[in-house]
Every structure is written in C-alpha cells, then in structure tokens.
C-alpha positions as CSV (number, residue, x, y, z in Angstrom):
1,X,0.0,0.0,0.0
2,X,1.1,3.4,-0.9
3,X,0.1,6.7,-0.2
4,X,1.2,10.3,-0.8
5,X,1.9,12.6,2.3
6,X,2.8,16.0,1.1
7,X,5.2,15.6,-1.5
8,X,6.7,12.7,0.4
9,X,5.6,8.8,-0.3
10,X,4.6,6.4,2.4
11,X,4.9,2.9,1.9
12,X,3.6,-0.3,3.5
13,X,5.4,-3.5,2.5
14,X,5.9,-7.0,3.9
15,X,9.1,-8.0,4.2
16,X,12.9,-8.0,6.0
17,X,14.2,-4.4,6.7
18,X,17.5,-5.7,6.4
19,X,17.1,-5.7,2.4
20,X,16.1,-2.5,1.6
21,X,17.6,-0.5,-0.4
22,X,16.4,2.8,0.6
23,X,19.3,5.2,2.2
24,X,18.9,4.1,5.6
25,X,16.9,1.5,7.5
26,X,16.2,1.9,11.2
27,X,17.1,-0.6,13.7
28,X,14.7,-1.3,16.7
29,X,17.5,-1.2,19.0
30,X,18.6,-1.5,22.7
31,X,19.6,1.2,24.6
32,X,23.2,-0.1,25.0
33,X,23.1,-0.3,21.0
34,X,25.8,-3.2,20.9
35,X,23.0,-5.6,19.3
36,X,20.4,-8.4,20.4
37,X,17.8,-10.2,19.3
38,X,15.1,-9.7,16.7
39,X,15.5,-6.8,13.9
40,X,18.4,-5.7,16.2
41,X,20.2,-9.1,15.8
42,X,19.2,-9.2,12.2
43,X,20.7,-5.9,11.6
44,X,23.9,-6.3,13.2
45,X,25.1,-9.8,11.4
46,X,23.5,-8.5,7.9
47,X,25.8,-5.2,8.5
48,X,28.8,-7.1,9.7
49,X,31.1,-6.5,12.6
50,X,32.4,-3.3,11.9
51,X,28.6,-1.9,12.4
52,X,29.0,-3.2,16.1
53,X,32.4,-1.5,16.3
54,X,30.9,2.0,15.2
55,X,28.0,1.4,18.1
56,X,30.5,0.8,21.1
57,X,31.6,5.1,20.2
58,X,28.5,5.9,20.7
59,X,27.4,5.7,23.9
60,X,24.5,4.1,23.9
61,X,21.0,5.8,23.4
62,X,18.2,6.6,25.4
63,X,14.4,5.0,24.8
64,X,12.5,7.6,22.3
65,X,15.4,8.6,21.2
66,X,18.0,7.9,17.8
67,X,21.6,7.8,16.8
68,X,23.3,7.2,13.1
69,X,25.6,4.9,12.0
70,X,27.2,4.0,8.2
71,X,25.4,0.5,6.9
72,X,28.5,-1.2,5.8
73,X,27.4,-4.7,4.2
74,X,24.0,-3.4,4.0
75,X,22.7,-2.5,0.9
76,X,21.4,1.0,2.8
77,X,23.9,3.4,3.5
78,X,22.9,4.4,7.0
79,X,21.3,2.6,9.9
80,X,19.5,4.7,12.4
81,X,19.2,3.2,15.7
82,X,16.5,4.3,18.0
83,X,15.4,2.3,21.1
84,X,11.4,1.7,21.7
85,X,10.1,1.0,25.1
86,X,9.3,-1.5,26.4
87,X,5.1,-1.6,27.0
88,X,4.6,-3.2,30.2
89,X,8.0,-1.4,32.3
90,X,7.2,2.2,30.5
91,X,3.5,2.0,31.5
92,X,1.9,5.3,31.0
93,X,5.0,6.5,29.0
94,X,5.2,3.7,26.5
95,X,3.0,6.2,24.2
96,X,4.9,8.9,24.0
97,X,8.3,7.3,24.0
98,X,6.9,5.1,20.8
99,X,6.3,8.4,19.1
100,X,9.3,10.1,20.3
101,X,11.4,6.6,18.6
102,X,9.7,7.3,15.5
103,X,10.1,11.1,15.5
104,X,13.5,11.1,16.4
105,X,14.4,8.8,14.1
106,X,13.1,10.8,11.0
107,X,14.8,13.6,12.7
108,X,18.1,12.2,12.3
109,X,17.6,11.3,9.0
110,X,16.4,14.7,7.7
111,X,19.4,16.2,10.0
112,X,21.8,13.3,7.8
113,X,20.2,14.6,4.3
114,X,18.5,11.1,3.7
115,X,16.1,10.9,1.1
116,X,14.4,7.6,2.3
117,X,14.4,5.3,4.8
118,X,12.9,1.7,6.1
119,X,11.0,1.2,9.1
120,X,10.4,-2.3,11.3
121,X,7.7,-2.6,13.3
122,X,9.2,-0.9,16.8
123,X,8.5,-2.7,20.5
124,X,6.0,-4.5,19.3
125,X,8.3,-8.1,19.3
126,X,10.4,-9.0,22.8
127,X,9.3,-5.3,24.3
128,X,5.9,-6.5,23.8
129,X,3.8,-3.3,22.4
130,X,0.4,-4.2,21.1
131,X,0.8,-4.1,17.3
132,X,-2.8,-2.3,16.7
133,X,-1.7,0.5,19.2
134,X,1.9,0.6,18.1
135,X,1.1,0.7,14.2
136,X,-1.5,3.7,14.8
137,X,1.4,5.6,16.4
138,X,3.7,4.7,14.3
139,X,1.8,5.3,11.2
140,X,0.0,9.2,12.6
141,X,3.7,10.0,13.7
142,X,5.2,9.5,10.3
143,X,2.0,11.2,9.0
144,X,2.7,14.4,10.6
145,X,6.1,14.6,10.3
146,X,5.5,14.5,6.6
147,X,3.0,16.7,6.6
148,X,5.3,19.7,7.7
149,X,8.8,18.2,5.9
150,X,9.2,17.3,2.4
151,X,13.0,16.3,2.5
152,X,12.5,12.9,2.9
153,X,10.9,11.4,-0.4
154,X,10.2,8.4,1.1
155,X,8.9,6.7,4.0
156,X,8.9,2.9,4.0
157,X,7.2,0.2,6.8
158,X,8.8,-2.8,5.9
159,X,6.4,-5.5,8.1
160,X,7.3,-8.9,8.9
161,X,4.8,-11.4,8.2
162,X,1.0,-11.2,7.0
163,X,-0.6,-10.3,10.0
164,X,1.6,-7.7,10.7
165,X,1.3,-6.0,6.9
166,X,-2.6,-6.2,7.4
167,X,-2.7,-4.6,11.2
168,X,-0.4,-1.6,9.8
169,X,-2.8,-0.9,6.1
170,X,-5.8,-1.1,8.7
171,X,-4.2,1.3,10.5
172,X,-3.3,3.3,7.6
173,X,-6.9,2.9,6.3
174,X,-8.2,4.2,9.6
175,X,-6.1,7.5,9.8
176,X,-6.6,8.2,6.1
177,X,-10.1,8.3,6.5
178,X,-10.4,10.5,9.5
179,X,-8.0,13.4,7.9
C-alpha cells in the first residue's frame, strides 16, 4: 500500500528491513546499542562486525530517542538506531516514547540529508507493544512529520509477516479516513 503525504511517499510492505535499499533503514534497537535479538540481531550480522564496532563510540541511546551509523554490508547506506520502550515497564509513558522513537528517528535522517528510509515494526516483538496500538502511532507519527517536511521522499514500513502487513494498512486505512 502506498500513499502520498505531502510531496513525500509512504509505503507499507511485507518484508525483511534488512534488504532495503532505501538510504537508511532503522534498527529497533537496545539502549546499550551493541546488538540483540530480533530486527536488532538481524541488523547487526546483515551489516557485519564493523557496524557493532561504530556502536561501542557511541554511547548508547536513550528509549525515544535515535543515533546514526554507516550501513557497511548493507545495501542501505545508514542505519539509524533508536530504542522503543518497552510496554509493560514504561506503563503510561510507553506512548509517548513510541512516538518520540519514530520522530526522532526521522529527525536524524532529515538532520543526515536522507532521502528515504525503512521502518520495522518498533517494540511491538520482545518489548511486547500491542501491534494495533503501536502501528497507529507509528503510522499518525510518520504522517505528521511528513506533513510539515518534504526532504525525505520516502517513508517505507517494511512488516514482517502477513498479520503484521494487514494490522499496519488497517491502521493506515483508519487514519486516512479520518483526515
């Protein structure tokens, strides 16, 4: 599914994040940033080891918020790392902080002059967000950081599995029709 956002494009895809090829892809990371399980596993052994190398300078990174690295054996150039919380520690926060991931990650890439980037589905595997709430944050966040910044062209959700593909275009669906 594809829509238009401004002059940007928004795009819902199933698939594996690490094979995009737009400029960056963003890594559902922890905060220490040195790797795990999941997309953040995926990541780090499609990348290689010098991706883990570039992670251990940067300090780590709090939850809501994102850091940039190169890509190296990806085939995107950048990887931007942000850290999601986790749903049933960050309680009442867990909103906010979802948004602030997403946010924050398109904020780095505008601040990095990236033209498009790839999206997992954030917290909603081990950190245990539940994927209707998570992809109608995820989806109104990209929405209206679109709506008031055109220099990213494009704005991909690349979803893993079926299910997860047809929870994010109803939540698409839903938000499109309200606007």
């Amino acid at each position: 599914m594809q829509v238009t956002i401004n002059q940007s494009r928004l795009e819902l895809v199933e698939g594996d994040v690490t094979a995009q090829d737009t400029e960056a892809i963003v890594n559902a990371a922890n905060p220490t940033l040195l790797g795990g399980g999941g997309v953040d596993g995926a990541i780090h052994r499609a990348a290689g080891p010098q991706l883990l190398e570039e992670c251990r300078t940067l300090g780590g990174c709090q939850t809501g918020d994102a850091k940039i690295t190169k890509g190296y054996r990806l085939k995107a150039k950048h990887v931007v790392h942000t850290v999601g919380p986790v749903y049933r520690r960050d309680g009442e926060r867990a909103v906010e902080l979802l948004a602030s991931a997403y946010r924050r990650s398109l904020e780095v890439t505008s601040e990095n002059n990236v033209r498009s980037v790839s999206f997992p589905s954030i917290s909603t595997g081990a950190y245990g967000y539940p994927m209707e709430e998570a992809a109608a944050i995820a989806l109104q966040t990209a929405i209206n950081y679109l709506e008031s910044h055109t220099d990213i062209e494009l704005v991909r959700f690349v979803l893993f599995g079926r299910r997860t593909y047809q929870v994010y275009e109803k939540a698409l669906k839903e938000i499109l029709a309200h606007d």
